[in-house]
C-alpha positions in Angstrom: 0.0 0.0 0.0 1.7 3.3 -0.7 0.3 6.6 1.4 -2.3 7.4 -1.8 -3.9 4.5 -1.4 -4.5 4.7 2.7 -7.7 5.8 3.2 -8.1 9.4 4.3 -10.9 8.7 6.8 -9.1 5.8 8.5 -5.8 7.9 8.2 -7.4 11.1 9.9 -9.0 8.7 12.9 -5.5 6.7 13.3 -4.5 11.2 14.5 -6.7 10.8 17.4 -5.0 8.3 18.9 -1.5 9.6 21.3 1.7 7.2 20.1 0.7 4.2 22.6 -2.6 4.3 21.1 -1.1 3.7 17.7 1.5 1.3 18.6 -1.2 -1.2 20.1 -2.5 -1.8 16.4 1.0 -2.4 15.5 1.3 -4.6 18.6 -1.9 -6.4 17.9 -1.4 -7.1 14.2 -4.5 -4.7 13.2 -1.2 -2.6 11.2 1.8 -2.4 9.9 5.0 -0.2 11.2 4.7 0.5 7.3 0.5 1.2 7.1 0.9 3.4 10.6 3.7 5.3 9.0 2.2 5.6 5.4 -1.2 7.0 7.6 0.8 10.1 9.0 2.0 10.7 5.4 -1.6 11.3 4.6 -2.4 13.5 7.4 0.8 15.3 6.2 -0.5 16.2 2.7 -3.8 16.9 3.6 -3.4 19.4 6.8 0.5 20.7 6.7 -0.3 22.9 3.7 -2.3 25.1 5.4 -0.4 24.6 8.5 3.4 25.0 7.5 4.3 22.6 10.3 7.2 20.9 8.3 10.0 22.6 7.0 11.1 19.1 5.5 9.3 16.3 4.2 11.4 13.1 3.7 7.9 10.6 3.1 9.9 8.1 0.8 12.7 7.7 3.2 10.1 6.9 6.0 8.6 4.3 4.6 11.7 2.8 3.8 12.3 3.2 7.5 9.5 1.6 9.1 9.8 -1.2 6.5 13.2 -1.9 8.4 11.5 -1.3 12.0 12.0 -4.1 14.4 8.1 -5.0 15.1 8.7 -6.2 18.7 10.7 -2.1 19.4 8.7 -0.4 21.8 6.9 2.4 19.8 7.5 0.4 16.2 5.9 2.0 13.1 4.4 5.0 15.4 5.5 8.5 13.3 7.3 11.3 14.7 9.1 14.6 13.9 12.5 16.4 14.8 13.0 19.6 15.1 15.0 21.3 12.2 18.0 21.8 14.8 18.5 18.2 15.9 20.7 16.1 13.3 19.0 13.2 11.6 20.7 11.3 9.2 19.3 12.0 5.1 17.8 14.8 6.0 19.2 18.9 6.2 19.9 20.9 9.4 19.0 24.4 8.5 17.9 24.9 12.1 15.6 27.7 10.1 18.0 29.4 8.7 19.1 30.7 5.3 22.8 30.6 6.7 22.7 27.0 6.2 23.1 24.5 3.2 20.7 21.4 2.6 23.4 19.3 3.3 22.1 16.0 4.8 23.4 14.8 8.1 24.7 11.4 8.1 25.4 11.1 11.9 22.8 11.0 14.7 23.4 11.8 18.2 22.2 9.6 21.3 19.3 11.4 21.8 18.1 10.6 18.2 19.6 6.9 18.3 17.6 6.3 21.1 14.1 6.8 19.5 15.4 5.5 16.8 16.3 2.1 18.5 12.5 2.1 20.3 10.8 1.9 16.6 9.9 6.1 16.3 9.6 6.8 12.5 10.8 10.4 11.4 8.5 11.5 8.2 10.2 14.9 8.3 11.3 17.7 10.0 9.1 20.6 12.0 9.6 24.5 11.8 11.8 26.9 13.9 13.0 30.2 14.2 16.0 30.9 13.1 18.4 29.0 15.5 15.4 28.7 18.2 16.0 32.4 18.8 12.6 33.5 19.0 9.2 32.6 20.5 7.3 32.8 17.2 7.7 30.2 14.2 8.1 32.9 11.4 11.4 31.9 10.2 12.5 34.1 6.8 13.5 31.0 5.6 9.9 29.7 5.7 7.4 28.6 5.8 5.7 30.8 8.0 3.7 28.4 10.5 0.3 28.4 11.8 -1.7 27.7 15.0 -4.3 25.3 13.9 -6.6 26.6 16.7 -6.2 30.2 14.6 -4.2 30.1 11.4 -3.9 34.1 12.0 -2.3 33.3 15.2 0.8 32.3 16.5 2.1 28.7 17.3 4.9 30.0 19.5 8.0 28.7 19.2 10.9 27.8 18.7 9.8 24.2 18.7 6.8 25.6 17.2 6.3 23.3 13.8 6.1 20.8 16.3 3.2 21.7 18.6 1.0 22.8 15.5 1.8 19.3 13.9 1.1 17.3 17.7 -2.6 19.7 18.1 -3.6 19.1 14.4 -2.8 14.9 15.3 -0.3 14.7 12.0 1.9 13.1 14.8 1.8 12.1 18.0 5.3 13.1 19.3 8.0 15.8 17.9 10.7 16.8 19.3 11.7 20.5 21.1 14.4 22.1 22.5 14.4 24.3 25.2 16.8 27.1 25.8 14.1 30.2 27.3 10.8 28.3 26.7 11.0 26.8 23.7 9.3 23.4 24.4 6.8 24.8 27.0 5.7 28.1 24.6 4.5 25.8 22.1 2.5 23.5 24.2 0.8 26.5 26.2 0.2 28.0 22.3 -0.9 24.8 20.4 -2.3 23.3 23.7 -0.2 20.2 24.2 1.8 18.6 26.6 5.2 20.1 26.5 8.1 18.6 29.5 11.6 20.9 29.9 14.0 18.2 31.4 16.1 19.9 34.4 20.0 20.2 33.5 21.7 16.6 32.7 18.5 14.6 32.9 18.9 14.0 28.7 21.3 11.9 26.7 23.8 14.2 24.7 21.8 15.8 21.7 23.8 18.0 20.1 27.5 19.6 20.0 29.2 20.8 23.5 28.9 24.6 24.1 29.6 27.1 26.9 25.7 28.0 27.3 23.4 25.5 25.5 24.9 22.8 27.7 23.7 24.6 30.9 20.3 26.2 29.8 18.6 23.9 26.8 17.1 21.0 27.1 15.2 18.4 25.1 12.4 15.9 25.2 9.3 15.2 22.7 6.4 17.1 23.3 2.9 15.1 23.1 -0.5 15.5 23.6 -1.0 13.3 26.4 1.6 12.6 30.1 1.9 8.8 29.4 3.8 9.8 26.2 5.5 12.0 27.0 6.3 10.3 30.0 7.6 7.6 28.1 9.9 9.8 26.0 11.4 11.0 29.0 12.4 8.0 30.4 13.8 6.5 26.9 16.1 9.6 26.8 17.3 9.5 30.1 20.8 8.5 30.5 19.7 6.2 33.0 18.1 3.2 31.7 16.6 2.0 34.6 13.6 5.0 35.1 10.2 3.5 36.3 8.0 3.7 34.0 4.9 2.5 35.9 6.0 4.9 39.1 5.6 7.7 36.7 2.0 6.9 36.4 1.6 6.7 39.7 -0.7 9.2 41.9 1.9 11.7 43.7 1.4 12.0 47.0 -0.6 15.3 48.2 1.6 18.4 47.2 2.7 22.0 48.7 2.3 23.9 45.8 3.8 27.1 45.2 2.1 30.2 43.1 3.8 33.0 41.4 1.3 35.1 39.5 4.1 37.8 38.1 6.5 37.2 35.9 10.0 37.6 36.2 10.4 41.2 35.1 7.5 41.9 37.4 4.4 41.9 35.3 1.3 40.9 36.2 -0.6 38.2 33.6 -3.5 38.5 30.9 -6.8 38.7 32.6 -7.5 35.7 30.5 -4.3 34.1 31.7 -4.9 35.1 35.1 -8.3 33.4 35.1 -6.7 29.7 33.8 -4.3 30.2 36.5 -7.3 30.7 39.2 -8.8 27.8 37.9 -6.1 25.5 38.0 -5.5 26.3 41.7 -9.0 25.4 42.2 -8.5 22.4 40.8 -5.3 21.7 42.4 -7.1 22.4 46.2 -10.2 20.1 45.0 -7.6 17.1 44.8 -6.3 17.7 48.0 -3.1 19.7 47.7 -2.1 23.0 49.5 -1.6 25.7 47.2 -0.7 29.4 48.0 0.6 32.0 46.8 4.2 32.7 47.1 7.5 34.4 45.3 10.6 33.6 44.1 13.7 33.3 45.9 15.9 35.2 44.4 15.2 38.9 42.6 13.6 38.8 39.0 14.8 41.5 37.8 18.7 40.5 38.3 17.5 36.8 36.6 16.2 38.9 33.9 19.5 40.5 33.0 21.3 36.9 33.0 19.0 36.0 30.3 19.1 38.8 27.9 23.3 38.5 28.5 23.1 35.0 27.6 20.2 35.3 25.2 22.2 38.4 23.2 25.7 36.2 23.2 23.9 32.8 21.4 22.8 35.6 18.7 26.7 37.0 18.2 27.6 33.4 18.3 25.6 33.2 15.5 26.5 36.3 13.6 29.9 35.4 14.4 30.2 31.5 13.2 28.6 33.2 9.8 31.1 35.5 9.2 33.7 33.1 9.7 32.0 30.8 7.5 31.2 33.5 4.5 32.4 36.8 5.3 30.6 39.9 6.6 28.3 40.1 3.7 27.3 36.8 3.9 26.3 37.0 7.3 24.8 40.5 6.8 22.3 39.1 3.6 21.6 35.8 5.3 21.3 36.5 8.6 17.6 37.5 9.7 17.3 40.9 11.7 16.3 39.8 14.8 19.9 37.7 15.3 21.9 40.8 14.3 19.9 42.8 16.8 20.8 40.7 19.3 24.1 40.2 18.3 24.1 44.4 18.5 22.9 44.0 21.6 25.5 41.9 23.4 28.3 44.0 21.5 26.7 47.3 23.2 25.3 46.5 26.3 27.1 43.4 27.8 30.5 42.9 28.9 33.0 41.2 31.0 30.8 42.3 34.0 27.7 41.7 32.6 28.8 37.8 31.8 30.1 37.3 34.9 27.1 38.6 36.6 25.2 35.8 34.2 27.4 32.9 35.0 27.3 33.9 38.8 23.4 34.2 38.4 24.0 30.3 36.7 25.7 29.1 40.3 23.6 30.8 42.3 20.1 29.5 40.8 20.6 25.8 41.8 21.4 25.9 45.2 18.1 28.7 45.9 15.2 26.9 44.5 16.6 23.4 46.3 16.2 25.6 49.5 13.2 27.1 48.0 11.7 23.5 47.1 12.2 22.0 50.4 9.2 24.4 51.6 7.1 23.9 48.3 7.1 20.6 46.1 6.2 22.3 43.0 5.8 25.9 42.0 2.6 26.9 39.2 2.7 29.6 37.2 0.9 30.4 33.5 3.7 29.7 30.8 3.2 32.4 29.1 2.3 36.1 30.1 -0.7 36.5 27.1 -2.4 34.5 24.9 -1.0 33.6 21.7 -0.2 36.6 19.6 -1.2 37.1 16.0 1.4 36.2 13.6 3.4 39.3 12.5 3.9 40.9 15.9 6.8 38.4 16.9 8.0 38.5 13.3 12.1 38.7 13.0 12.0 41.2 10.6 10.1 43.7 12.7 12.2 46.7 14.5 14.4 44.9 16.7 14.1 48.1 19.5 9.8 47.5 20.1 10.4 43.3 19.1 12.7 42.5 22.1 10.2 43.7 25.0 7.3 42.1 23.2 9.3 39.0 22.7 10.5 38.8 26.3 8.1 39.9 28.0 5.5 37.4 26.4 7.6 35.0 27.2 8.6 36.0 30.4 7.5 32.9 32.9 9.1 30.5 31.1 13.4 31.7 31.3 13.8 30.9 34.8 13.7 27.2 34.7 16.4 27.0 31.8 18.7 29.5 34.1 18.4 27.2 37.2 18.4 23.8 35.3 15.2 22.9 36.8 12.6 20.7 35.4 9.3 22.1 34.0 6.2 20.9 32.2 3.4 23.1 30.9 0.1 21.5 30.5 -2.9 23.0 28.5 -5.3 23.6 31.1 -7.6 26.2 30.0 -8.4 28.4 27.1 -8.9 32.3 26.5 -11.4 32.2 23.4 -10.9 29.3 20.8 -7.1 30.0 21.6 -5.4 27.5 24.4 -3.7 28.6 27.1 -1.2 26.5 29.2 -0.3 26.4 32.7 3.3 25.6 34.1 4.1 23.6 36.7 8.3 23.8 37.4 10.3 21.2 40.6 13.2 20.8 42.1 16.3 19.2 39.8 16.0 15.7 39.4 11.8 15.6 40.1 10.7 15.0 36.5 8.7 11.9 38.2 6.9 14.0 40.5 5.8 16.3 37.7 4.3 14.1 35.4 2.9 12.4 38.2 0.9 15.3 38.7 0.4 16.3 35.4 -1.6 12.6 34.6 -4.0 12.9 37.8 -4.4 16.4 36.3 -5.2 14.8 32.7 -7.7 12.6 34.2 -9.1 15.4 36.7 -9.5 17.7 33.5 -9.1 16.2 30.7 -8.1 17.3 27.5 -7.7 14.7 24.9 -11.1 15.2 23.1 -9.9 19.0 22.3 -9.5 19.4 19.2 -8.2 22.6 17.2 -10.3 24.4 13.9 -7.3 22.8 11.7 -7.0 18.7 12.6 -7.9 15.3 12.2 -11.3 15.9 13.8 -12.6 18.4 12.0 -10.9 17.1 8.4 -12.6 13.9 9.3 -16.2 15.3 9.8 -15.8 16.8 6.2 -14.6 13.8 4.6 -18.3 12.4 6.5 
């Protein structure tokens, strides 16, 4: 059977199904690795034009895949997406850039050999900004993508191809990165599940560097906690994580709220109103919950990151010029990265980077003392709703784009600084748009957060949620 031949109808149903709901028809003979792979393909063509979720469609080479798929791998035949910055091999790595070739990787980190190993299919790749720089998924490289909740709104980003193609049900896991956000923004804006790892609690993914290594992490977001769940535990360098344990009902919780964000401001009244309900939810199952603040001053956190968040964009300014010249760099390079890289070379020194470092050090120690009087913290994950597309856009004037960037985004930093874990679950809506609600732990309590976040599934479920552009509503009109 090639992908033209699946039926649409039983291709678009197969979406509502999370990855262990697929796998069971693989394990129980009903399909193929092949048929469950050649089923995402369809979804592909039929919703990712209007969605611009994929940046890179590699549909031959995945079916040759899961013909090769060891049928007894734990997640055999079930379709999934990385992220245009993770190297998989046969397809580019332009991490949504025009600075970079279509090359095509022929190496594959840890990270990606170990989905690889448990049966995961990669049809493609899914958007970015360029080099996960920004919280909007409007790369000049294009395509532009969508929110399928509102195609005139934003998806967020930078893992933002991937929570439009996990709400719309083309797949049921992708993969983000996380360096200010960029796994948690997408799941708030797309309304999936989206898990930030804390510091070292991944296999390696990519390259060492000074920075990335101590603020981004990775995972594959999902739209339900047992999958996600599961990805965790398969890229943990520990082989040995309990799966069932993570399943488990956690033990009744001091939770922690912090309505304002780092910088100081207060939320959306629409944001603000998820958040009261969530806390009413959380007090009906029995945990404490009060409000509270953070540890250490927001405002000197929020200079660590734009120091750190302004030297990744001279970085790249910097590794283009090497590679092209000053031209090159200047034509290829979108405006938003040489603003930034502007930025650093004006405003940040040797001060300035030692102040961010020392802000690094000083992070881990205050929220272990901080989380021995609260178990988890809850906070929205992102200041507003999701904004319309265009207002985050890289070309706009850098000078009014960084405070509209940053301060949207401006719950979600601190976790990445301290190395903490944090998942953002989607909790509520403002409108037809979703809008998520982050829970953040203590290093090393990944188990007690998903642990929470599946009584919270079950207490408020939102797996029948279905955006204006997905498998549900495609399959009503094929009815």
């Amino acid at each position: 059977m090639t992908p033209l031949d699946f039926p649409l109808a039983q291709a678009l149903q197969l979406g509502h199904l999370d990855a262990h709901g697929q796998h069971a028809l693989v394990r129980s003979g009903e399909l193929s690795p092949r048929e469950l792979t050649a089923a995402a393909v369809v979804r592909a063509r039929h919703l990712d034009p209007a969605l611009g979720a994929l940046c890179h469609a590699d549909f031959d080479g995945a079916l040759a895949r899961a013909e090769a798929v060891d049928r007894e791998a734990p997640m055999a035949g079930v379709p999934w997406l990385p992220k245009d910055s993770l190297r998989y091999p046969g397809m580019p790595t332009r991490g949504g850039s025009r600075s970079r070739s279509n090359v095509l990787a022929n190496d594959a980190s840890l990270f990606v050999q170990r989905f690889d190993a448990s049966g995961l299919v990669a049809i493609g790749k899914s958007t970015m900004p360029e080099f996960g720089l920004m919280g909007s998924t409007e790369p000049l490289l294009g395509p532009v993508t969508r929110n399928p909740w509102s195609l005139a709104h934003s998806p967020g980003g930078s893992s933002g191809g991937a929570g439009a193609a996990l709400a719309a049900g083309i797949v049921p896991l992708a993969h983000g990165s996380d360096g200010a956000g960029s796994i948690r923004i997408p799941a708030s804006a797309c309304g999936v599940v989206g898990l930030k790892p804390g510091r070292g609690a991944t296999v390696p993914v990519r390259g060492r560097h000074a920075i990335e290594d101590l603020i981004v992490a990775d995972s594959l977001m999902s739209r339900s906690v047992r999958d996600t769940a599961w990805a965790f535990a398969t890229a943990h360098p520990r082989a040995d994580v309990d799966l069932a344990g993570l399943a488990r009902a956690p033990r009744r919780l001091r939770i922690g709220v912090v309505a304002e964000s780092l910088p100081g401001l207060a939320p959306d009244p629409a944001v603000a109103a998820v958040l009261d309900d969530t806390v009413r939810l959380c007090a009906s199952l029995g945990h404490h919950v009060e409000a509270t603040a953070y540890p250490l001053p927001g405002r000197d956190i929020w200079q660590a990151l734009y120091t750190l968040w302004s030297r990744l964009g001279l970085d790249a300014v910097e590794l283009a010029e090497a590679q092209g010249g000053e031209r090159f760099a200047a034509d290829a390079l979108e405006p938003w990265t040489h603003g930034l890289a502007h930025y650093h070379r004006t405003h940040c020194g040797v001060a300035e980077l030692e102040q961010a470092y020392a802000m690094l050090a000083a992070l881990p120690p205050a929220f272990h003392a901080f989380h021995q009087r609260y178990d988890v913290v809850l906070t929205p994950t992102l200041r507003t709703p999701p904004p319309r597309l265009g207002e985050l856009a890289p070309d706009r004037d850098f000078e009014a784009l960084m405070p509209a960037m940053f301060h949207w985004i401006s719950y979600t930093p601190l976790q990445n600084l301290a190395g903490t874990p944090a998942i953002s679950l989607p909790l509520g809506h403002a409108g037809a748009l979703p809008v998520g609600v982050q829970f953040a732990a203590d290093s090393g309590q990944e188990p007690l957060l998903l642990q929470l976040a599946a009584e919270l599934e079950q207490a408020a479920p939102w797996r029948d949620r279905w955006p204006a552009l997905s498998v549900a509503t495609a399959l009503k009109e094929t009815r």
